[in-house]
C-alpha positions in Angstrom: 0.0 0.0 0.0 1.1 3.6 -0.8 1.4 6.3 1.6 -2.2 7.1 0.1 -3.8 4.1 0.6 -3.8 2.7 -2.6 -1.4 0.0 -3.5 0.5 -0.1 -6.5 -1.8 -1.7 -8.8 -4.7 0.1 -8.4 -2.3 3.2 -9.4 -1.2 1.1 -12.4 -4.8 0.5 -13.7 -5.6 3.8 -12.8 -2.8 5.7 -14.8 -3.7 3.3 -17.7 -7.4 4.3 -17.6 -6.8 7.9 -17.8 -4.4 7.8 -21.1 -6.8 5.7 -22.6 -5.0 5.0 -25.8 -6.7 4.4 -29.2 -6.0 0.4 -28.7 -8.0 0.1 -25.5 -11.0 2.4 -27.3 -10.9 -0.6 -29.9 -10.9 -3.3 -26.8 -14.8 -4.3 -27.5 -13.7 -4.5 -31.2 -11.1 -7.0 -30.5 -13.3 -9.0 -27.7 -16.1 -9.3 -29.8 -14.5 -10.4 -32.9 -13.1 -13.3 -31.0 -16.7 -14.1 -29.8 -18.0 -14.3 -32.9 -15.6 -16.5 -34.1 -15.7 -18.6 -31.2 -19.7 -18.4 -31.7 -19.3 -19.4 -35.4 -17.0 -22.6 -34.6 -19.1 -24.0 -31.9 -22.4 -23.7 -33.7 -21.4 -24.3 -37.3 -17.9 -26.1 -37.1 -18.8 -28.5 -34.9 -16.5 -31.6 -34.8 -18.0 -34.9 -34.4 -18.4 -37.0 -30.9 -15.1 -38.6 -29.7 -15.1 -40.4 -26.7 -12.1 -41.4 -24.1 -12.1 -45.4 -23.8 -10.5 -47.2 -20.8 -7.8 -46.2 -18.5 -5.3 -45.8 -21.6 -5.2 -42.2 -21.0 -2.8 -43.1 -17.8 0.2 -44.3 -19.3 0.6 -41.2 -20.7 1.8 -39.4 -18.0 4.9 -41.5 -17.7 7.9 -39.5 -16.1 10.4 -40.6 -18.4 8.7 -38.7 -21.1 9.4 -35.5 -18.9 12.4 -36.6 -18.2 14.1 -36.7 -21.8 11.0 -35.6 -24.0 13.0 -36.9 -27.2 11.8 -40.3 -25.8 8.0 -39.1 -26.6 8.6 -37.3 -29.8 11.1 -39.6 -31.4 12.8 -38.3 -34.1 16.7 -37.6 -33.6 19.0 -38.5 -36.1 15.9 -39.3 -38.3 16.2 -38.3 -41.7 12.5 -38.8 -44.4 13.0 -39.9 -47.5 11.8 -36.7 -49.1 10.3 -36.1 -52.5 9.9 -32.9 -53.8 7.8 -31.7 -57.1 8.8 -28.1 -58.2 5.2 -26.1 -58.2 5.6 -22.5 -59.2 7.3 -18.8 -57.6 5.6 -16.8 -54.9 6.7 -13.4 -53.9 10.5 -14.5 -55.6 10.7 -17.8 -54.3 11.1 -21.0 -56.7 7.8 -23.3 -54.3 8.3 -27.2 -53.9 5.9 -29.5 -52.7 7.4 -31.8 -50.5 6.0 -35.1 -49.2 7.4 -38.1 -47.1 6.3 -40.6 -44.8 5.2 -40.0 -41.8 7.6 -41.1 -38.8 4.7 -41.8 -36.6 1.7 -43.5 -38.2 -2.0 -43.2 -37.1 -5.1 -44.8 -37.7 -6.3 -42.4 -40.2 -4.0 -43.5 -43.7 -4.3 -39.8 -45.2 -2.3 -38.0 -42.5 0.0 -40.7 -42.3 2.1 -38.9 -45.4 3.8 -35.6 -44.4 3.0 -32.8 -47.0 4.1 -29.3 -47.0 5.4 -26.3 -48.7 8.8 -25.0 -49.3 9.9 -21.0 -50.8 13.3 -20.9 -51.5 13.9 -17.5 -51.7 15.5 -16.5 -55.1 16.6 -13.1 -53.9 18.7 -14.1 -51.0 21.2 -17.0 -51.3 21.5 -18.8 -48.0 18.7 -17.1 -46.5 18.1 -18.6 -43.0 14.3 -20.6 -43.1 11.5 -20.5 -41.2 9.6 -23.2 -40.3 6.1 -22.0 -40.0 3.6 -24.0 -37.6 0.3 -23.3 -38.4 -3.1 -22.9 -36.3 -5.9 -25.4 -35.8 -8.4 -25.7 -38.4 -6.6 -23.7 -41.5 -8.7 -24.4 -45.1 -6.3 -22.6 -47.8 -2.7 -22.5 -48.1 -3.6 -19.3 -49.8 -4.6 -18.0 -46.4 -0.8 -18.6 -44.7 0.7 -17.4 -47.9 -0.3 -13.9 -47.6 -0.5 -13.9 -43.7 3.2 -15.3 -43.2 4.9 -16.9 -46.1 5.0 -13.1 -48.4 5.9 -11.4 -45.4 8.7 -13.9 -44.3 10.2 -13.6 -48.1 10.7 -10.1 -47.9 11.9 -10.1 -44.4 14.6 -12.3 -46.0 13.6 -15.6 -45.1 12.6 -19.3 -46.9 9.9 -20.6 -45.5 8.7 -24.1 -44.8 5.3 -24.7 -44.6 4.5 -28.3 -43.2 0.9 -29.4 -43.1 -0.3 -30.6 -39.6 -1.5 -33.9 -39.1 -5.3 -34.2 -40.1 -5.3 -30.5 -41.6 -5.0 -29.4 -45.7 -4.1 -32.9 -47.6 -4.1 -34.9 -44.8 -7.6 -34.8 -43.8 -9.5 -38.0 -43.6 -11.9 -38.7 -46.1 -15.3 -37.2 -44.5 -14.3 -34.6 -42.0 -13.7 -30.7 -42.2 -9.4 -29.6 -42.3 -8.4 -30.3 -38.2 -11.9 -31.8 -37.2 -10.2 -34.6 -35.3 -7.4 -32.7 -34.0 -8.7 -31.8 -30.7 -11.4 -33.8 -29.1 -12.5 -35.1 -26.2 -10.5 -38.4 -27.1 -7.8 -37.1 -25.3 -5.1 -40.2 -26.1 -5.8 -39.3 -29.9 -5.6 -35.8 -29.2 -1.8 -36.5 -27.9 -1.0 -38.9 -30.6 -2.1 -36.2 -33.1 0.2 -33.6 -31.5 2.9 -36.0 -30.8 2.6 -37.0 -34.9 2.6 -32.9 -35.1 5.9 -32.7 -33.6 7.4 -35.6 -35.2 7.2 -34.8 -38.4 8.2 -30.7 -37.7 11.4 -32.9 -36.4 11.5 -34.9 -39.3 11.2 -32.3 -41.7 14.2 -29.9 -39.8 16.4 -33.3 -40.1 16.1 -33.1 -43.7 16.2 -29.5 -44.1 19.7 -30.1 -42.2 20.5 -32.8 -44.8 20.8 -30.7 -47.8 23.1 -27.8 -46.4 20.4 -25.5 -44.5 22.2 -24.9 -41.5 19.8 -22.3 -40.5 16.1 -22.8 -39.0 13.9 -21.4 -37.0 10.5 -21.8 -35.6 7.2 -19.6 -36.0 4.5 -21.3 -33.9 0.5 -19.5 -33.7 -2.4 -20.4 -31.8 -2.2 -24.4 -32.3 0.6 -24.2 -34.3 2.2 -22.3 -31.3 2.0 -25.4 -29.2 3.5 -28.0 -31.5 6.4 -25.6 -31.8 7.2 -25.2 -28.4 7.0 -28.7 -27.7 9.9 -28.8 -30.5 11.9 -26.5 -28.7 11.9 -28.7 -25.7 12.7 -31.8 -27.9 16.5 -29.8 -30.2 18.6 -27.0 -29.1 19.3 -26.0 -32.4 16.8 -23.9 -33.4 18.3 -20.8 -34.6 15.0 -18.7 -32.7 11.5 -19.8 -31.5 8.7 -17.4 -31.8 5.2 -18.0 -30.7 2.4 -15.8 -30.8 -1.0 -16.3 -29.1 0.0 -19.5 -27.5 -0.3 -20.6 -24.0 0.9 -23.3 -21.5 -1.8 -25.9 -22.6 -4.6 -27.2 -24.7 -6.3 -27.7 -21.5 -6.7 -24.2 -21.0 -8.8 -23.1 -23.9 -11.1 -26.6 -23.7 -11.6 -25.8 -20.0 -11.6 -21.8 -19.8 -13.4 -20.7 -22.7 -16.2 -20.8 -25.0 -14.6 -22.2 -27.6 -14.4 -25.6 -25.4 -18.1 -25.9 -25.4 -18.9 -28.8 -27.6 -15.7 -31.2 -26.2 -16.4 -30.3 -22.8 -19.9 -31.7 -23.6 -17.9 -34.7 -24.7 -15.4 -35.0 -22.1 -18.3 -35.2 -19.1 -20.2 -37.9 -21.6 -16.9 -40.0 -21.3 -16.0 -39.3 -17.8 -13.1 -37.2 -18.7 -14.7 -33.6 -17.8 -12.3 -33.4 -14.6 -9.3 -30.5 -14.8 -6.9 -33.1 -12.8 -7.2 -35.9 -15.2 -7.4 -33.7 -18.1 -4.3 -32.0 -17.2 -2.9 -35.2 -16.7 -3.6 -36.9 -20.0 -2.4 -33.6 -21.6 0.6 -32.6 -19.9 2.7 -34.1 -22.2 1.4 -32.0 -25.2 1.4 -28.7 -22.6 4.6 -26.6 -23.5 4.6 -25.3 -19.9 4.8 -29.1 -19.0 8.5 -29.3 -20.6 11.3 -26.9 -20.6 13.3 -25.5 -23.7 16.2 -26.3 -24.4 16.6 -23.9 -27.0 18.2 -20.6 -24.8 15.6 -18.1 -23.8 17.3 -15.3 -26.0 16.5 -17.3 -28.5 12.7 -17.5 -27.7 10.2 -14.2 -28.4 6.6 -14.6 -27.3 3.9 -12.2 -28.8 0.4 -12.4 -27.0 -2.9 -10.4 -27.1 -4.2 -8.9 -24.0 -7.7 -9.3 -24.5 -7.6 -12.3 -26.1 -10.6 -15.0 -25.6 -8.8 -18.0 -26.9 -5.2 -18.2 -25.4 -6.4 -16.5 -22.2 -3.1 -14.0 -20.7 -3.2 -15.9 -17.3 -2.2 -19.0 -19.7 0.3 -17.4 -21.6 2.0 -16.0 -18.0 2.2 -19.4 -16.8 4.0 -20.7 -19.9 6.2 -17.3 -19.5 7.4 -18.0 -16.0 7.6 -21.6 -16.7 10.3 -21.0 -19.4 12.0 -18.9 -17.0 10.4 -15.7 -18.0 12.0 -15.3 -22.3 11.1 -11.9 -24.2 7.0 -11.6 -23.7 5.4 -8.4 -25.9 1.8 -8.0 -25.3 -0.5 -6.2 -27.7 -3.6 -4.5 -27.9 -5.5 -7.4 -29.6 -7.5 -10.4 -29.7 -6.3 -13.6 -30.9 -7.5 -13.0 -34.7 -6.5 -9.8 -34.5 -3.3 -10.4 -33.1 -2.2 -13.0 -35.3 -3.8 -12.1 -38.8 -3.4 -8.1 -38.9 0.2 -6.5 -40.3 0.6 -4.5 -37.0 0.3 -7.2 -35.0 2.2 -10.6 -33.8 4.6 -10.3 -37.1 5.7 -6.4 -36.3 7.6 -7.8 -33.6 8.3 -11.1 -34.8 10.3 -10.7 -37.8 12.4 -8.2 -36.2 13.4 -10.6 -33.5 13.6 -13.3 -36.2 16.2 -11.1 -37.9 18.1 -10.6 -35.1 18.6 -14.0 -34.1 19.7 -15.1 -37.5 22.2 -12.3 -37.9 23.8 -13.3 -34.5 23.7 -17.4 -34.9 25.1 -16.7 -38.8 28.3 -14.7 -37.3 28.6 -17.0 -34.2 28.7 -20.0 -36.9 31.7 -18.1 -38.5 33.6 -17.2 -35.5 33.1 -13.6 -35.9 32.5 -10.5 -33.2 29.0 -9.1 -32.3 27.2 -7.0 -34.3 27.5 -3.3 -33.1 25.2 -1.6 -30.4 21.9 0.2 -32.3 19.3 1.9 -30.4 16.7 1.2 -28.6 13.5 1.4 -30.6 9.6 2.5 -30.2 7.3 1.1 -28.1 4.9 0.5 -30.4 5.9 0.5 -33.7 4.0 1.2 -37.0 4.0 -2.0 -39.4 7.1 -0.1 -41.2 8.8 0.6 -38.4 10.2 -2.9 -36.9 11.8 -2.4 -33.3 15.5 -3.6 -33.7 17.1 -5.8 -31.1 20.9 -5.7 -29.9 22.5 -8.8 -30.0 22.7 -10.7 -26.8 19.7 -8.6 -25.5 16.3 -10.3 -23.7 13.9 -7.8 -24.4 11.9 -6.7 -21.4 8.4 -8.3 -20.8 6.1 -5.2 -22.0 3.4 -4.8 -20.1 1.2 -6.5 -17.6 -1.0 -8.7 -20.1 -4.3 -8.4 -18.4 -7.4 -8.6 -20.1 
């Protein structure tokens, strides 16, 4: 408490509420777009009834898997046999298709072969890549073109695009792109994830194989997940960025709307119980695992008033990774993650940054020099810049 009998806090919320900036007069615009969409999925999208069977879910949380999470997501030293099939050129890169065989099988023979995407950018030899994870329930590849791929290729970057298991190609015959991929049969729900990761693995392997020496990780919303669990699985990921991610699935099945529908499924089966839940699903929770990529290699981007990947969830996954560079924004989770001023303003700069220092650390040579610091919030032109070595600061306090 201050001398005034107000305690630091309420001061803080105060002061904020009598700037009143032009992002928090757009608050209900950002709420309520999330709403809607989360309104639209539950009542149009809605996926069909999975049930938990048995006690399976159990051996699951196993501590070994904890222990040494390669032994979960196996895929070190494993190299796909890859075939590519040269497509056409977007934004000055010559586009591949790319396929290869899954290395962990499901049930469902379509996902079972790995298909993705790769823009080998044609104006920047040896341009570091980007492995982009993608979010749950993505239609069009046209859609993560313009939202990341473009933007990526004039940042500098290739980009590999890797489909997610039951999404784009590999969606079983019958069901909508990502239908199956969360549902309230929660030891498919891992093996989906853990197939997820695998092939993300697989695919970096073989990336490695033919000379790319540099990769990095861009994870959002569901794709955010399967990326983090990545970085817990390698250390060589030249930066990880996620961006309206949290520390589990649990949280937005549990803690918001858009859980609706599986949490009508989960009590059907029994399952509808936080403990077990969090049990069966700790091994696909990136705030179950720790990084071993280091943390000034890791940049997360989250939206304050975001209704999906709630901030309390994205703080725990923050101090569970020992607190890395955490920039909140004045959005939602669409509006965060598909607008240019949001989640990629203050990616790509980090992104930048990371490969400029891990390209002259691979050739033995000094630092880059000191710049300065840049704006706090920067116009979609105007990228902050990062000094080498730096962990930005965590901006802001993230409540919604």
């Amino acid at each position: 408490m201050t001398a005034g009998g107000k305690d630091h806090g309420t001061q803080e919320r105060e002061a904020s509420g009598a700037r009143r900036t032009p992002d928090s007069l757009l608050r209900p615009l950002h709420v309520q777009l999330d709403n809607f969409r989360i309104w639209y999925k539950i009542n149009y999208e809605r996926g069909r009834i999975l049930a938990t069977r048995g006690e399976a879910w159990r051996s699951l949380d196993t501590p070994s898997f904890f222990a040494r999470p390669g032994s979960f997501y196996h895929a070190e030293g494993a190299v796909p046999q890859v075939t590519e099939q040269r497509l056409c050129s977007v934004g000055g890169a010559a586009v591949t298709r790319f396929s290869f065989p899954t290395l962990h099988p499901l049930r469902f023979p379509e996902t079972n072969l790995a298909v993705g995407r790769f823009y080998r950018n044609s104006r920047v030899p040896g341009a570091p890549v980007v492995l982009v994870s993608h979010g749950w329930a993505h239609r069009t590849v046209r859609t993560i073109e313009h939202l990341y791929v473009k933007p990526f290729l004039r940042s500098g970057f290739s980009v590999v695009f890797l489909a997610h298991p039951l999404h784009f190609e590999r969606t079983p015959r019958g069901t909508f792109s990502g239908e199956l991929t969360v549902s309230a049969d929660v030891v498919l729900t891992v093996e989906v994830f853990r197939q997820g990761v695998i092939d993300m693995l697989g695919a970096a392997n073989w990336l490695r194989s033919i000379g790319e020496s540099h990769i990095g990780l861009v994870g959002y919303s569901l794709g955010g997940y399967l990326a983090g669990l990545a970085a817990a699985v390698r250390d060589d990921w030249t930066f990880v960025v996620l961006g309206g991610t949290g520390d589990s699935p649990v949280s937005p099945i549990l803690d918001t709307s858009l859980g609706k529908n599986i949490r009508e499924d989960l009590r059907a089966c029994q399952m509808l119980d936080r403990g077990r839940l969090t049990r069966a699903w700790k091994i696909i929770s990136p705030g179950a695992l720790r990084p071993l990529v280091p943390r000034e290699r890791i940049l997360l981007v989250a939206g304050r008033y975001d209704r999906i990947m709630l901030p309390t969830s994205v703080r725990r996954l923050w101090n569970a990774w020992q607190r890395p560079a955490l920039h909140w924004l004045s959005r939602g989770h669409y509006t965060l993650l598909a607008t240019n001023s949001g989640f990629l303003s203050h990616a790509v700069p980090f992104m930048r940054e990371r490969a400029r220092s891990g390209a002259l650390s691979s050739a033995a040579s000094p630092p880059p020099p000191t710049v300065p610091e840049s704006p706090e919030r920067p116009s979609a032109r105007q990228w902050p810049t990062y000094r080498s070595g730096d962990r930005p600061a965590h901006t802001g306090p993230g409540g919604s």
